[in-house]
C-alpha positions in Angstrom: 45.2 212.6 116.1 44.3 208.7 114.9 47.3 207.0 115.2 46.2 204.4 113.2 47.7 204.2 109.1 46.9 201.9 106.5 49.5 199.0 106.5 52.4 199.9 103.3 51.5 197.6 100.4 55.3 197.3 99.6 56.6 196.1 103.3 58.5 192.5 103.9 56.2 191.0 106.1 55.9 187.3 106.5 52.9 185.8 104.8 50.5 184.1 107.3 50.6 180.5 107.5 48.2 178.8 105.0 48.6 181.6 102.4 49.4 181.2 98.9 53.3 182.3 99.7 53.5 179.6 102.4 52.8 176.8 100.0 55.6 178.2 97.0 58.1 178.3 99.6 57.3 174.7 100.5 56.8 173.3 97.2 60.3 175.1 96.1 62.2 173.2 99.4 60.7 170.0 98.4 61.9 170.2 94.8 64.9 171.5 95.8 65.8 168.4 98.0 64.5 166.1 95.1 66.7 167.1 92.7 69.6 166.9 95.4 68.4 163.6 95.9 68.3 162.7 92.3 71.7 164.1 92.1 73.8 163.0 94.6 71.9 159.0 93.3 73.2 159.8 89.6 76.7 160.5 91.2 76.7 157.2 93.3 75.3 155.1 90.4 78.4 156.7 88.6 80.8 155.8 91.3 79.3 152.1 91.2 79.8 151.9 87.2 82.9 153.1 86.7 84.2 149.9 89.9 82.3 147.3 88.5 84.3 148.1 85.3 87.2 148.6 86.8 86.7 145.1 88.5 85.6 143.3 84.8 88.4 144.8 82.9 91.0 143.5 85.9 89.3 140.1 85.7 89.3 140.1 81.9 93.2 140.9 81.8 93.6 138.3 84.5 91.8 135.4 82.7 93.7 136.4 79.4 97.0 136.1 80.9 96.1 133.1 82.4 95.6 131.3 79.1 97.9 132.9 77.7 100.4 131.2 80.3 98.8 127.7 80.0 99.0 128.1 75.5 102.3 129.3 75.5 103.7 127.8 78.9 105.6 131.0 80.1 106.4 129.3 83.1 108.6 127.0 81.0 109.3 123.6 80.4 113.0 123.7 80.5 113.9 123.1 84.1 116.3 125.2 85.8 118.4 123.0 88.1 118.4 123.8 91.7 121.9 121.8 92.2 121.8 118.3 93.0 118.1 116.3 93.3 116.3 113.8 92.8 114.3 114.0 89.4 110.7 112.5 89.1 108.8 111.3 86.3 105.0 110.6 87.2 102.6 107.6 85.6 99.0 108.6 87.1 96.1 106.6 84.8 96.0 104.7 82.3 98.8 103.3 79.9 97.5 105.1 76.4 98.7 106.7 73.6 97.8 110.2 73.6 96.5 109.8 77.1 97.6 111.9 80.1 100.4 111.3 81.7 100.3 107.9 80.8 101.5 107.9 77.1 104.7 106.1 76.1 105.8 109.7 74.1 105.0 111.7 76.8 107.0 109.4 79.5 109.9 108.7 77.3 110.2 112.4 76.9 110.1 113.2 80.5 112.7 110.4 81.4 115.1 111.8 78.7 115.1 115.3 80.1 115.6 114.2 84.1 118.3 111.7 82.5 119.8 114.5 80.7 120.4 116.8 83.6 123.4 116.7 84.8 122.6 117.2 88.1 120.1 114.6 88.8 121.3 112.2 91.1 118.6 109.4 90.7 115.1 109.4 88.6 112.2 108.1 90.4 109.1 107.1 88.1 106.0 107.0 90.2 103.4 105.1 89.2 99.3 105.3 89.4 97.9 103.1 86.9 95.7 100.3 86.4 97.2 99.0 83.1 96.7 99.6 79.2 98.1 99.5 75.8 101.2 96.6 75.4 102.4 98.6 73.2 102.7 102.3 75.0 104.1 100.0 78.1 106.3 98.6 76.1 107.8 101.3 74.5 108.1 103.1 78.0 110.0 99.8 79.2 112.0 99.8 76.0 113.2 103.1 76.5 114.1 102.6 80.3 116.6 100.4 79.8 118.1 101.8 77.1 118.7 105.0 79.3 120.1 102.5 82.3 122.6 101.4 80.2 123.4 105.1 78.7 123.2 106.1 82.9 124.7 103.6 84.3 125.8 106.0 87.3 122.3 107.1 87.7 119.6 104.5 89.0 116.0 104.3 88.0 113.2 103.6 90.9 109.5 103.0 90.7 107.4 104.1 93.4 103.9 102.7 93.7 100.8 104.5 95.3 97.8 102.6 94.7 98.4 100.9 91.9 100.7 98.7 89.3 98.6 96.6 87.6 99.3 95.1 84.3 100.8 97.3 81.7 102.2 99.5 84.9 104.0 96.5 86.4 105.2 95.9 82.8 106.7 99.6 82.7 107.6 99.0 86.6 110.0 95.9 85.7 112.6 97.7 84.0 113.7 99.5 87.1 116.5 99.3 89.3 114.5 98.9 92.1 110.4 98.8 92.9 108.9 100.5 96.1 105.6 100.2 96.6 103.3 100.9 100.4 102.0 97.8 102.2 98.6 98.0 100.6 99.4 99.0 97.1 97.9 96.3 94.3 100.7 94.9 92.3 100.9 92.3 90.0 98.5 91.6 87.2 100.1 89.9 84.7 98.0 88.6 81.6 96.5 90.1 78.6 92.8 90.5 78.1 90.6 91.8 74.5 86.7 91.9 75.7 83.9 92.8 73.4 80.1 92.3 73.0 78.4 89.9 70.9 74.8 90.5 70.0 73.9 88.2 67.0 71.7 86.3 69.4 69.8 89.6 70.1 69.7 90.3 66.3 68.1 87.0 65.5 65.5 87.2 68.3 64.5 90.7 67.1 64.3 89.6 63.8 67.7 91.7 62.0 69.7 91.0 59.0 73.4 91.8 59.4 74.2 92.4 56.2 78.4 92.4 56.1 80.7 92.2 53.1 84.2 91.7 52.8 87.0 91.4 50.4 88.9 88.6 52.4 87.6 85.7 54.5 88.9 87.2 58.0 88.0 91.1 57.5 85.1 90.5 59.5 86.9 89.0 62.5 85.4 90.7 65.7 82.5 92.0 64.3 80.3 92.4 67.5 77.0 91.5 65.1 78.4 88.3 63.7 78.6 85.2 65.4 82.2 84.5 66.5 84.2 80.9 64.7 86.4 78.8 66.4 88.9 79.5 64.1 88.7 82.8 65.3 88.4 82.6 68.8 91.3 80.3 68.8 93.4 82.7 66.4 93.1 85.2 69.1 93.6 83.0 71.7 97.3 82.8 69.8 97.9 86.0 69.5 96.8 87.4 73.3 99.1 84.5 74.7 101.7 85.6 72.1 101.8 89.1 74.3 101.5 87.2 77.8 104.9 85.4 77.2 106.7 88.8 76.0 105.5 90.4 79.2 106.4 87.2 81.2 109.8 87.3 79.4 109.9 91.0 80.7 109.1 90.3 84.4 111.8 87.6 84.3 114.6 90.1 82.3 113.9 93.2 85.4 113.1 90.8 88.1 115.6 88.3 87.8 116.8 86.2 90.6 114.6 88.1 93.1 111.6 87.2 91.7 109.7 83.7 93.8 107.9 82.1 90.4 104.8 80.2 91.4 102.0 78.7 89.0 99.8 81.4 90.0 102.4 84.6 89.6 101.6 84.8 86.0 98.0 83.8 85.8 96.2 87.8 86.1 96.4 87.9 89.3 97.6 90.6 91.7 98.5 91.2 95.2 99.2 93.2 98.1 102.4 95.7 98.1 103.6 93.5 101.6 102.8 90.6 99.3 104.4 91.5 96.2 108.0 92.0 98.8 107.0 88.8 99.8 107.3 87.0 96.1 109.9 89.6 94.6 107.6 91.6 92.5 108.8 94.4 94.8 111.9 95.1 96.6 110.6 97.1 99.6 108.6 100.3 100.9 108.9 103.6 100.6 107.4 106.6 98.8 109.0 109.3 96.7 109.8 111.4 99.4 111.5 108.4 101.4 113.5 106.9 98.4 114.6 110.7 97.6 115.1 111.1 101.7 117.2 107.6 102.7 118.0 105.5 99.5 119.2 108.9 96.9 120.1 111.1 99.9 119.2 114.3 97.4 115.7 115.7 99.3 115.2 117.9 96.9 112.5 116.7 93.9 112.5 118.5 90.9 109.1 117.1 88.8 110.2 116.5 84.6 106.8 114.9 84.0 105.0 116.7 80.7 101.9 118.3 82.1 98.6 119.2 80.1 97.9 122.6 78.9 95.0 124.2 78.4 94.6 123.6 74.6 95.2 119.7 75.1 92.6 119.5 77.7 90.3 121.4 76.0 90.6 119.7 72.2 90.7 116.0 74.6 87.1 117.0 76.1 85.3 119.0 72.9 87.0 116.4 70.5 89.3 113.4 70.8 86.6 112.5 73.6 83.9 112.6 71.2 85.8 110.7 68.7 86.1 108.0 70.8 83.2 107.6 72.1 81.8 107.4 68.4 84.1 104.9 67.8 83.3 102.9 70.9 79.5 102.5 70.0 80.2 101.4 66.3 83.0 99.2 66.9 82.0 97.8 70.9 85.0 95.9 71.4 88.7 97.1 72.4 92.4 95.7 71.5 94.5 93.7 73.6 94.7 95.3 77.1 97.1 94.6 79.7 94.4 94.9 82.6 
């Protein structure tokens, strides 16, 4: 009998490579792993969304507090005593209204609070500063003595770093006592007003100033009109009127310690060794060292009245612009203790 049969159409055998069926079964892997592919990158992308939103909406809530702490000063500006310290008041720029650290309102108020505390044992004012208004220093020196003699149990120091020039010495002079470092400047005491004068220019180039005025002296200072003797030598009056009311002040705080000579009052200023030397200073020490050895209370609690975020920010977008507008149309400044 032939063995041999006619293979069943309906068996499971494997196709043979290169067949039609070989090629579906590879093309259905292939797509298969794509779409895993495609998958499992959907789910990472996901992954990676949902952190980097995480990660804005914790930076968000971190920059909001943030200003929300400088515009409303959660950390507080009433001090909570630690027990007994020294309290520090801090000068660092220049002597201007409205300026820094530097303004007479914002010193005064600082001095009144570390005055006010029961517990300070001594306020230290340090001072930074290269001069400016007579009239913010003198407000600041005003209101020093007046809190000596309300305090008369609690003494006022200065501390110089690099500088007390002019309207700082001014402010410096109604302390107790004035430290200073070896190398500090000190001294400075005159009154300056500088401007420009360009009616020269004008005539060279041909210009017309054209300025009116209802009263003879309106026009005093105008940087495009020629400048009068009657008016240079009116405010030649007046800025020696404010050099003898700072001289006057030196001599009231200084007193007996102070070594007059025909140059101490001219402008010019000297080292801090130098200013111990002719009693515009009584010695050296910094705020740490005067706290340490002459108040014996180490601990330093800081009264000065900081900057906030909205003050720095209306300062650089507005009162900075202002005054630089004012600068180029009026090109000439007040009376400045530099």
């Amino acid at each position: 009998m032939d063995d041999h049969r006619d293979p069943d159409p309906f068996s499971a055998a494997a196709p043979a490579p290169g067949s039609n069926h070989a090629v579906t079964a590879a093309s259905k892997t292939w797509e298969r792993e794509t779409l895993e592919r495609l998958a499992f990158a959907q789910v990472n992308e996901a992954k990676s969304r949902r952190r980097w939103s995480i990660f804005f909406r914790l930076s968000t809530l971190l920059i909001v507090g943030f200003l929300l702490w400088q515009i409303f000063d959660f950390g507080g500006s009433d001090l909570e005593s630690v027990g007994r310290h020294t309290a520090l008041v801090e000068i660092d720029g220049s002597i201007e209204a409205g300026n820094g650290s530097g303004s007479a309102e914002k010193v005064v108020s600082a001095l009144n609070k570390a005055f006010a505390d029961e517990h300070s044992a001594a306020v230290i004012l340090r001072i930074n500063s290269p001069g400016g208004s007579p009239v913010q220093a003198g407000m600041i020196n005003d209101e020093m003595q007046r809190l000596r003699r309300t305090h008369p149990q609690k003494p006022l120091y200065v501390v110089v770093e690099e500088m007390c020039a002019s309207g700082g010495y001014y402010v410096a002079v109604a302390a107790d006592q004035i430290y200073v470092n070896k190398a500090s400047i000190v001294g400075s005491i005159g009154v300056l007003m500088d401007g420009f004068g360009f009616s020269g220019l004008m005539e060279k180039l041909g210009i017309e100033r054209r300025l009116q005025t209802a009263g003879e002296n309106k026009g005093f200072l105008d940087p495009f009109s020629p400048q009068t003797p009657r008016h240079k030598e009116f405010a030649q009056t007046m800025l020696n009127e404010v050099h003898q009311q700072f001289i006057a002040a030196v001599r009231e705080g200084r007193g007996k310690r102070l070594k007059e000579s025909p140059e101490m009052f001219s402008g010019l200023f000297w080292s801090g060794a130098k200013a111990v030397e002719l009693g515009l200073a009584d010695g050296f020490g910094t705020v740490d060292s005067v706290a340490r050895n002459v108040v014996k209370a180490e601990d330093i609690i800081d009264y000065t009245v900081h900057e906030g975020l909205p003050e720095r920010v209306l300062k650089r977008f507005g009162a900075a612009a202002g005054e630089s507008a004012a600068r180029v149309l009026m090109q000439w400044r007040p009376a400045t203790l530099r």
